[in-house]
DRENTOR-645183 format. One record per residue: residue number from 1; residue in three letters; chain; x negated, y, z negated of N, C-alpha, C, CB in turn. Coordinates in nm, 2 decimals. Last residue first. Glycine has a CB too. Layout:
BEGIN
> NUM/ALA/A/X/Y/Z/X/Y/Z/X/Y/Z/X/Y/Z .
...
# end
This chain:
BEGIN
> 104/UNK/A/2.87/-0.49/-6.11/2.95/-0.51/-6.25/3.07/-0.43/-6.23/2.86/-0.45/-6.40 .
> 103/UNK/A/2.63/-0.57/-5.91/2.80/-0.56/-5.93/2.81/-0.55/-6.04/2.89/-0.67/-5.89 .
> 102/UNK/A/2.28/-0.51/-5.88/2.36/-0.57/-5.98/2.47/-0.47/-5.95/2.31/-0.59/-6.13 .
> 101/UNK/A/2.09/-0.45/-5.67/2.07/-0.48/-5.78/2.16/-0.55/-5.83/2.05/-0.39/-5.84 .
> 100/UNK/A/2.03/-0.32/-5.39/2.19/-0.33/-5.47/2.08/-0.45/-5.59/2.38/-0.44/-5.34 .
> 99/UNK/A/1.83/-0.08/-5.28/1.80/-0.21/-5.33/1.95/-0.22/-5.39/1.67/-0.22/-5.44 .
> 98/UNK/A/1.80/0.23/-5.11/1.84/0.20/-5.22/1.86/0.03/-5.17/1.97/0.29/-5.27 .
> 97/UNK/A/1.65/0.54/-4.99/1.64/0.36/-4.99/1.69/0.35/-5.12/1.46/0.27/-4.97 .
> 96/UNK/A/1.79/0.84/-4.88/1.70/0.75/-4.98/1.76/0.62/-4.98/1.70/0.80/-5.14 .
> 95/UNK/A/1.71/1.09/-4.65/1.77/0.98/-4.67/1.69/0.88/-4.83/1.76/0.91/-4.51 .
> 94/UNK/A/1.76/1.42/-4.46/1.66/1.35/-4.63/1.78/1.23/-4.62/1.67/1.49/-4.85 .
> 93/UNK/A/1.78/1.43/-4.11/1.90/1.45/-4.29/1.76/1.34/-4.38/2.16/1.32/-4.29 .
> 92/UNK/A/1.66/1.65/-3.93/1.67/1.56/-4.01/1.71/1.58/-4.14/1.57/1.50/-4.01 .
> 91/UNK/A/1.77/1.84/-3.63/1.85/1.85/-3.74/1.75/1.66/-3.77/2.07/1.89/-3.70 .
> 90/UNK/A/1.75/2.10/-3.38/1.73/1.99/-3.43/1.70/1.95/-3.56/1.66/1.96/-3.39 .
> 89/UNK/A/1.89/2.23/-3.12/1.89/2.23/-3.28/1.84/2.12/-3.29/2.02/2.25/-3.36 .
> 88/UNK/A/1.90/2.48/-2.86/1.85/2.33/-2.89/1.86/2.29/-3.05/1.67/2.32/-2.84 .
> 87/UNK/A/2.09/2.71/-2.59/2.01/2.65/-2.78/2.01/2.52/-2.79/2.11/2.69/-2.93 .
> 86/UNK/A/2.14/2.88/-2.31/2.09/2.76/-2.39/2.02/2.75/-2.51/2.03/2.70/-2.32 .
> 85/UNK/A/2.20/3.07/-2.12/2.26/3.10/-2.22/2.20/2.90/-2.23/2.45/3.19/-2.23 .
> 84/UNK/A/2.29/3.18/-1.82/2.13/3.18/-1.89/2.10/3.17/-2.03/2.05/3.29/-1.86 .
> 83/UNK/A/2.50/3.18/-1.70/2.50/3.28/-1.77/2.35/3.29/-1.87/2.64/3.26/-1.85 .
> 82/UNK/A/2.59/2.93/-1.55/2.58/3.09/-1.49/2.55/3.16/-1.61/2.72/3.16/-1.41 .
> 81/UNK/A/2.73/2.79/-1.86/2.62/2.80/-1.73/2.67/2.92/-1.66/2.61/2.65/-1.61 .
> 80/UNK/A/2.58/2.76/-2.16/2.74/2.82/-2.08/2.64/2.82/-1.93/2.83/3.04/-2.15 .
> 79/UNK/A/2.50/2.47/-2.38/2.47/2.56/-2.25/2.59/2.64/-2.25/2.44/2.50/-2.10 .
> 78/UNK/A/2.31/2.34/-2.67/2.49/2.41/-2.58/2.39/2.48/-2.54/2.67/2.51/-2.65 .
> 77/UNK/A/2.24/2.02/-2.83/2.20/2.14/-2.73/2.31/2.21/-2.65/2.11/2.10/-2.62 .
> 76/UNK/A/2.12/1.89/-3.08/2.21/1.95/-3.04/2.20/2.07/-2.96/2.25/1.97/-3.12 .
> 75/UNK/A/1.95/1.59/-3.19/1.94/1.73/-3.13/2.05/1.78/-3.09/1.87/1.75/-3.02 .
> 74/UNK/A/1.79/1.46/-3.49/1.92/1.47/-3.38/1.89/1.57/-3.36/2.07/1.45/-3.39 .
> 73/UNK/A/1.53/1.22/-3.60/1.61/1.38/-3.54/1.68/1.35/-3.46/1.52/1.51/-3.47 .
> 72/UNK/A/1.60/0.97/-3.88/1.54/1.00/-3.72/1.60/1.17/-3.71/1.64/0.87/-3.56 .
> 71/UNK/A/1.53/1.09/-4.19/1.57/1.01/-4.10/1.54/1.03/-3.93/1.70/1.01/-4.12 .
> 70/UNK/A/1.32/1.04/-4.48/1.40/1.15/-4.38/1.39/1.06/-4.27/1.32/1.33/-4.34 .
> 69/UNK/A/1.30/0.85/-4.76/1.24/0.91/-4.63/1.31/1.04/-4.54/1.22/0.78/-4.53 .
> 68/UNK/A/1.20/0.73/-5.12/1.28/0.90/-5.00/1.19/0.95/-4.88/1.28/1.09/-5.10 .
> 67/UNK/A/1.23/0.42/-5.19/1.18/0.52/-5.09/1.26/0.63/-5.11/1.18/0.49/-4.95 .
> 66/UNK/A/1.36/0.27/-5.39/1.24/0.18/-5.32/1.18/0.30/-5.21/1.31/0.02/-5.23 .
> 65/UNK/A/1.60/0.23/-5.66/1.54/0.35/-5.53/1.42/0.26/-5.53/1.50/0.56/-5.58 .
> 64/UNK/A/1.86/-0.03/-5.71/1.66/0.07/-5.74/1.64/0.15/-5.60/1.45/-0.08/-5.77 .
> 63/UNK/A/2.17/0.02/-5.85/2.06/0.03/-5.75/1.91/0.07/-5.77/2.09/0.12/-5.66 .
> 62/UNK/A/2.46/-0.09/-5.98/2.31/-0.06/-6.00/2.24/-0.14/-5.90/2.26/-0.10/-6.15 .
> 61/UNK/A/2.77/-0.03/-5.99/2.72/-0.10/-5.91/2.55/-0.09/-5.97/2.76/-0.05/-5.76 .
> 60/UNK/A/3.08/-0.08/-6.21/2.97/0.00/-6.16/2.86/-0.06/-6.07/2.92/0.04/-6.27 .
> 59/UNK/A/3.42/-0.05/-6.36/3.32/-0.10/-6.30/3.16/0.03/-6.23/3.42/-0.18/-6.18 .
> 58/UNK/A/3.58/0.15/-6.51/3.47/0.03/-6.60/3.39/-0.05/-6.48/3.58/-0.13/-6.73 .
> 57/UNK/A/3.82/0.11/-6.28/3.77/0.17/-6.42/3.71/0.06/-6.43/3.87/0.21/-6.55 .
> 56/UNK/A/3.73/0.24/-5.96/3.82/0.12/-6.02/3.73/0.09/-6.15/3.82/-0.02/-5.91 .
> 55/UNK/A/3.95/0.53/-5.80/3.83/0.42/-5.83/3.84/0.33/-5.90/3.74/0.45/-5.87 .
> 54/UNK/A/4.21/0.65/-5.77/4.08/0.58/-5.62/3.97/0.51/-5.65/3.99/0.71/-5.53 .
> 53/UNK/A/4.24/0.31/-5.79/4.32/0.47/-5.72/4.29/0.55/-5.82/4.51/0.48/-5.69 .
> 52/UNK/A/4.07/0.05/-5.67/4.10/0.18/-5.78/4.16/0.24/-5.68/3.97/0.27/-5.86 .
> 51/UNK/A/4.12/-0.34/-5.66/4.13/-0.17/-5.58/4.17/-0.07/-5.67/4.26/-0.15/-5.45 .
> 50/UNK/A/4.00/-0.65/-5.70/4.01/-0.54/-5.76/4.02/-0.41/-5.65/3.90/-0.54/-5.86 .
> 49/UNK/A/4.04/-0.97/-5.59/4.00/-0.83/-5.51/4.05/-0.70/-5.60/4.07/-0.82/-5.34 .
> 48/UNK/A/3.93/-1.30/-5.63/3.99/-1.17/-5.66/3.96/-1.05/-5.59/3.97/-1.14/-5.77 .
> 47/UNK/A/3.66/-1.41/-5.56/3.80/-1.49/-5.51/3.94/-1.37/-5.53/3.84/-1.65/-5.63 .
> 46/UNK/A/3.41/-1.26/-5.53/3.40/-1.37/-5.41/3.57/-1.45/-5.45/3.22/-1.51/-5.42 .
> 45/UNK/A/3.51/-1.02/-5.69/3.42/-1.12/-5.75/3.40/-1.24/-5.66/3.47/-1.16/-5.87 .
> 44/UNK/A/3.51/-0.71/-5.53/3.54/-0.85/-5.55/3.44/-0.95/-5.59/3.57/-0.90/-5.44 .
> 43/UNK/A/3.62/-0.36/-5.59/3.53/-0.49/-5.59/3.59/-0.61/-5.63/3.41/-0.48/-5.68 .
> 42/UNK/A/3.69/-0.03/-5.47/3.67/-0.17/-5.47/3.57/-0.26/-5.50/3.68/-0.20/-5.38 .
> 41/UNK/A/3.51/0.21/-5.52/3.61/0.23/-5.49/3.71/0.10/-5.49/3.59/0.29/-5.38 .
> 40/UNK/A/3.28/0.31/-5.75/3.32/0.20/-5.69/3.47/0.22/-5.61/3.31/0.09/-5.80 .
> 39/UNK/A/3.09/0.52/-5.86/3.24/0.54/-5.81/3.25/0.45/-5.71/3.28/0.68/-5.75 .
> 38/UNK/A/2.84/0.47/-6.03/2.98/0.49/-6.06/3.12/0.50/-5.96/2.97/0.60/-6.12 .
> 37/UNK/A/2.57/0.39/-5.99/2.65/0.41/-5.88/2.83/0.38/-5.91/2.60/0.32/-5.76 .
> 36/UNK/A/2.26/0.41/-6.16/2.39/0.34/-6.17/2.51/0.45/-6.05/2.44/0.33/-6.36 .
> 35/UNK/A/1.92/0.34/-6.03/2.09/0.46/-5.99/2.20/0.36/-6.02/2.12/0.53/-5.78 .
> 34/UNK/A/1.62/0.35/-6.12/1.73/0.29/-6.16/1.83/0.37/-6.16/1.73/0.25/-6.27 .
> 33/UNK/A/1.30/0.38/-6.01/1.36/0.42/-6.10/1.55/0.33/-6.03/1.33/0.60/-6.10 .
> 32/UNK/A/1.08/0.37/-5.77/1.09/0.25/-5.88/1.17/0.29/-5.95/0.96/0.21/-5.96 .
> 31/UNK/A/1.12/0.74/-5.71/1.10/0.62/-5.63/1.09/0.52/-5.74/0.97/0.62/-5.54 .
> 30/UNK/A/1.38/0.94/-5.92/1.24/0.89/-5.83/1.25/0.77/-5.76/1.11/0.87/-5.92 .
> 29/UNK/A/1.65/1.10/-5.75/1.58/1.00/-5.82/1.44/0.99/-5.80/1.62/0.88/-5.78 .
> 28/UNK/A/1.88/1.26/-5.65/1.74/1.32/-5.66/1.72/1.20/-5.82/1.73/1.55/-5.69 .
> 27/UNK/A/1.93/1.15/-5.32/1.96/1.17/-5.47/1.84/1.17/-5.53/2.05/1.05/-5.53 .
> 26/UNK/A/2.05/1.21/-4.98/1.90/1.19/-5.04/1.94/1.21/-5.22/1.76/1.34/-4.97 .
> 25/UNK/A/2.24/0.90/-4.82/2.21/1.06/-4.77/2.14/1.08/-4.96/2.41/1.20/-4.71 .
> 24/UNK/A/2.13/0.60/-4.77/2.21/0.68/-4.86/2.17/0.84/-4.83/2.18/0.63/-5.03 .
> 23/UNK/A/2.05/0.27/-4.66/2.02/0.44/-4.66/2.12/0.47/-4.73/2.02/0.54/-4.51 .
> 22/UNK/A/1.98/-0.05/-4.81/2.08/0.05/-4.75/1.99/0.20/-4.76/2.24/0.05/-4.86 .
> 21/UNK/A/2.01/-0.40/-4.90/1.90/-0.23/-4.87/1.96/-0.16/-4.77/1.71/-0.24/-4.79 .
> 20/UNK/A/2.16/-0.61/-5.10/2.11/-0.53/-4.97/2.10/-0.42/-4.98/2.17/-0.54/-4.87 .
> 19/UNK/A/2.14/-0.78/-5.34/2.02/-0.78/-5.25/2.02/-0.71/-5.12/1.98/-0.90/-5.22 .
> 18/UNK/A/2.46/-0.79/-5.36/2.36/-0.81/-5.46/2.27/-0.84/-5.33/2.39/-0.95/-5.58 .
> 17/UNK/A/2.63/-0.59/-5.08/2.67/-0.71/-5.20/2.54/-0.69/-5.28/2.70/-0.91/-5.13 .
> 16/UNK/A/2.89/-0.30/-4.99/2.73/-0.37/-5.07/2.76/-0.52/-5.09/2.69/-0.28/-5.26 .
> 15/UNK/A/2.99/-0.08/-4.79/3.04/-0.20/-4.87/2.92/-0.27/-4.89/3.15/-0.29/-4.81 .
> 14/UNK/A/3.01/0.30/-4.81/2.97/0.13/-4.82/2.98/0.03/-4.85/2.90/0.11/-4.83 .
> 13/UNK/A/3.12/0.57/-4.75/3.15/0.44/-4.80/3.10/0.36/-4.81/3.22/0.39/-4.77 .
> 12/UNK/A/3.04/0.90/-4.79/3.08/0.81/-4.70/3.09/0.67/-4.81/2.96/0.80/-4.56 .
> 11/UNK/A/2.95/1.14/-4.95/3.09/1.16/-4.87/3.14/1.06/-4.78/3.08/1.29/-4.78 .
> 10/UNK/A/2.75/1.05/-5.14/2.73/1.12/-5.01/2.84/1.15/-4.92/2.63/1.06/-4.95 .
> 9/UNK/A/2.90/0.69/-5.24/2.82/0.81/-5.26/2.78/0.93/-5.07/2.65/0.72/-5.34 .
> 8/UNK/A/3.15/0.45/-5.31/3.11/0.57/-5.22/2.99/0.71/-5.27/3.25/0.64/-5.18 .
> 7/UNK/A/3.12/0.12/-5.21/3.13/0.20/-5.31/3.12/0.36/-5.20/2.98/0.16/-5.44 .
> 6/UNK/A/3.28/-0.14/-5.28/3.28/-0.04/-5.16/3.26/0.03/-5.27/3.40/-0.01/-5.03 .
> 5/UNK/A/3.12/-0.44/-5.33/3.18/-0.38/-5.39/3.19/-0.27/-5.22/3.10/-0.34/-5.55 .
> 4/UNK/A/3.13/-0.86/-5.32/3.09/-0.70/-5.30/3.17/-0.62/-5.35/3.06/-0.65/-5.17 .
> 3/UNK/A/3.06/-1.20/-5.38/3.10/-1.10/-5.49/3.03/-0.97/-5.41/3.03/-1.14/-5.66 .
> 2/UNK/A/3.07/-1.43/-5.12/3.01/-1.38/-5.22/3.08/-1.23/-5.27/2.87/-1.37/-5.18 .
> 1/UNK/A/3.29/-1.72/-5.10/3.26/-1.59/-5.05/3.18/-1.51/-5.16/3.39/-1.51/-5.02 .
# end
């Protein structure tokens, strides 16, 4: 089994291994530059399974930013009917490409 981590940035989780490309809600990196990603929540070396409460000391994940795009639009539309009452929202979240690099 190969060696991943769960890490959490942006208020959500991911579980990574070495070479996968992932969205991430937007960190203010440049593009070709280097995000060490400190708050590993879990990692496995493909036979052990290390778990932090809540994170897990001395480990760290490193990512290369490769883009900052913005994501698809969502819309959000309320009615009250009989009453001629409709709003539309539409909402893109800043997203950034990230490369997994290196488990440690």
């Amino acid at each position: 089994m190969e060696a991943y981590a769960v890490i959490e940035t942006g208020g959500k989780q991911y579980r990574v291994q070495q070479g996968d490309t992932l969205n991430v809600e937007k960190l203010d990196a440049e593009v070709g530059t280097s995000v060490e990603l400190d708050r590993v929540l879990a990692v496995s070396n493909g036979t052990d399974l290390k778990i932090g409460a809540p994170t897990v000391e001395a480990a760290k994940v490193v990512a290369s930013v490769k883009d900052q795009i913005r994501g698809e639009k969502i819309f959000n539309f309320k009615k009250k009917r009989r009453k001629g009452y409709t709003r539309k929202i539409g909402h893109r979240q800043s997203l950034t490409v990230l490369t997994i690099e290196s488990i440690a």
